[in-house]
C-alpha positions in Angstrom: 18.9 -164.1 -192.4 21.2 -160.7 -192.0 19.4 -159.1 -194.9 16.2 -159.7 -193.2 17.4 -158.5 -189.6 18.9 -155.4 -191.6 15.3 -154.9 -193.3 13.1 -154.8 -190.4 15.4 -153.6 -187.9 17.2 -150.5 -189.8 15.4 -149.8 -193.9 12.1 -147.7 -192.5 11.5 -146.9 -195.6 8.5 -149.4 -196.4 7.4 -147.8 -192.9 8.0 -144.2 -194.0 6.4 -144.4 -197.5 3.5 -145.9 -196.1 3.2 -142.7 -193.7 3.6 -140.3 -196.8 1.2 -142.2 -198.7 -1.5 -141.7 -196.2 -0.4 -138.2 -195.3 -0.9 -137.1 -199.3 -4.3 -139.5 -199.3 -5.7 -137.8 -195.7 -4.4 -133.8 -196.7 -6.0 -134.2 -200.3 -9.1 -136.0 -199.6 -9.6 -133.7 -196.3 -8.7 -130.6 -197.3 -9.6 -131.1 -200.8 -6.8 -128.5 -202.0 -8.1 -125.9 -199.1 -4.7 -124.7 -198.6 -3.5 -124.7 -202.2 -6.6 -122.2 -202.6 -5.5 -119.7 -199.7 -1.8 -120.3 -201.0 -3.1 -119.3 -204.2 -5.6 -116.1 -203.2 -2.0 -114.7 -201.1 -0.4 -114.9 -204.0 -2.8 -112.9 -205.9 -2.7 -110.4 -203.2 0.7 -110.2 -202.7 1.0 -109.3 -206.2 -1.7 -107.0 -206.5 0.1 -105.3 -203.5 3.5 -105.1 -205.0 2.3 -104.1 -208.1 -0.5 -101.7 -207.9 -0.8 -100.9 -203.8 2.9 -100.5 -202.9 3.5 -97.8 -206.2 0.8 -95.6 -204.8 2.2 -95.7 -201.7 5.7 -95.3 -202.2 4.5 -92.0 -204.6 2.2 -90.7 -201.8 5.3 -91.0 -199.0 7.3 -89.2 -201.6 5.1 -86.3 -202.1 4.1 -86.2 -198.1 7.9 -86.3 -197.2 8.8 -83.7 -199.6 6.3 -81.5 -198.2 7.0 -82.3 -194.8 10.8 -81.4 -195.7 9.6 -78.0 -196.9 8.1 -77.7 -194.0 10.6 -78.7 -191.4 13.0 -76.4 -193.2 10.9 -73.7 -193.2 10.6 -74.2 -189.3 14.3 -74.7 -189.2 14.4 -71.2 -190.6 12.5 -69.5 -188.7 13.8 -71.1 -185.4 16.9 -70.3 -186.4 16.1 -66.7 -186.8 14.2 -66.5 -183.6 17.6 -67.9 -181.9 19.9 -65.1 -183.8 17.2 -62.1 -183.0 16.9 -63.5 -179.4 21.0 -63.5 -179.0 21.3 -60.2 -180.1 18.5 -59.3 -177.5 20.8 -61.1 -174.7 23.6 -59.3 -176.3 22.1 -55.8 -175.7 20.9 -56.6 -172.6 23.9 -57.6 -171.1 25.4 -54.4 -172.8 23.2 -52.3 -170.9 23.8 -54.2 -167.4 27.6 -53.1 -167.9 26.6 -49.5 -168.9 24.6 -49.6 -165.9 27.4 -51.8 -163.6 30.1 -49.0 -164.5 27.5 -46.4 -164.2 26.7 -47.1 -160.5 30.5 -48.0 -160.0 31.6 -44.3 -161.4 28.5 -43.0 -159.3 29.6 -44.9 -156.0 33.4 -43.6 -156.5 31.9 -40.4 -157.0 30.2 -40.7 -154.2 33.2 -41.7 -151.9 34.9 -38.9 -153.3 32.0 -36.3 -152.1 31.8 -37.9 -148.9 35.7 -37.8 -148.1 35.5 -34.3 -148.9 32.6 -33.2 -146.8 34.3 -35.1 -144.1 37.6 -33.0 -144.5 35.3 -29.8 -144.9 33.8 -31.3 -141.6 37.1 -32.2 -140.0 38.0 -28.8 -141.1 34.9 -26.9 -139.5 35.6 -28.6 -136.2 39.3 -28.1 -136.3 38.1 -24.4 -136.7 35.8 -24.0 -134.2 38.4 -25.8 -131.6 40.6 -23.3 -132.4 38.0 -20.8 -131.9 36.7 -22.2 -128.5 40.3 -22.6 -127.3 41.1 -19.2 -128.8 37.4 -17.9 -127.1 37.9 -19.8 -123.5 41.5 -18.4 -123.6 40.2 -14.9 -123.9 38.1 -15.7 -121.3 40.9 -16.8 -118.8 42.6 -13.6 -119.2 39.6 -11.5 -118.7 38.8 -14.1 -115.3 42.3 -13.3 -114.8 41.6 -10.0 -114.4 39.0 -10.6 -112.1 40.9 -12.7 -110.0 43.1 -10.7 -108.7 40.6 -8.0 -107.1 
């Protein structure tokens, strides 16, 4: 009695081979080997792409990346020569904005200079002619002074 409660309660495997049985029966008679046909033509392919497809393109990414290389270095090149001749352009600019800064600084001390000195020259023409007008208004008061006393 156990045995046969153990068989038809836990062994599924009468159950289970049934199921594959008529899983192989249903997928060959149905498909009648359909799949192992595609399965077979991806294989071919997949081989005829490794061997024949993949060469030709690994060669052809070889040659095109080589010359792109070339290329890209050659660009590299030149770039980098544009960069140098465009430093030394910045370079002599900025060289003549300081020849030019300390050529308006030397100017506008130069400048100050002449103007403090027309200013004494100036300072000195008035200082002049207030001495002569004092000089010239004190002739005058003598000669009035003479006058006066008629």
């Amino acid at each position: 009695d156990v045995g046969e409660i153990y068989s038809r309660l836990l062994d599924h495997r009468p159950v289970i081979q049934g199921e594959i049985r008529y899983f192989v029966k249903e997928f060959e008679e149905k498909r009648g080997l359909r799949e192992l046909r595609v399965l077979e033509n991806l294989k071919n392919t997949i081989f005829e792409t490794n061997e024949h497809v993949l060469p030709k393109c690994e060669q052809a990414m070889r040659d095109n990346l080589s010359e792109a290389f070339k290329r890209l270095q050659a660009a590299n090149d030149m770039i980098h020569r544009l960069q140098e001749r465009e430093h030394e352009e910045r370079k002599l600019q900025a060289d003549k904005l300081m020849a030019r800064e300390e050529k308006r600084v030397a100017d506008c001390e130069e400048f100050m200079k002449e103007q403090q000195n027309k200013r004494a020259e100036v300072d000195e023409e008035h200082r002049k002619a207030v001495e002569r007008l004092k000089e010239q208004y004190s002739e005058m008061e003598k000669e009035l002074a003479k006058y006066v006393s008629f």
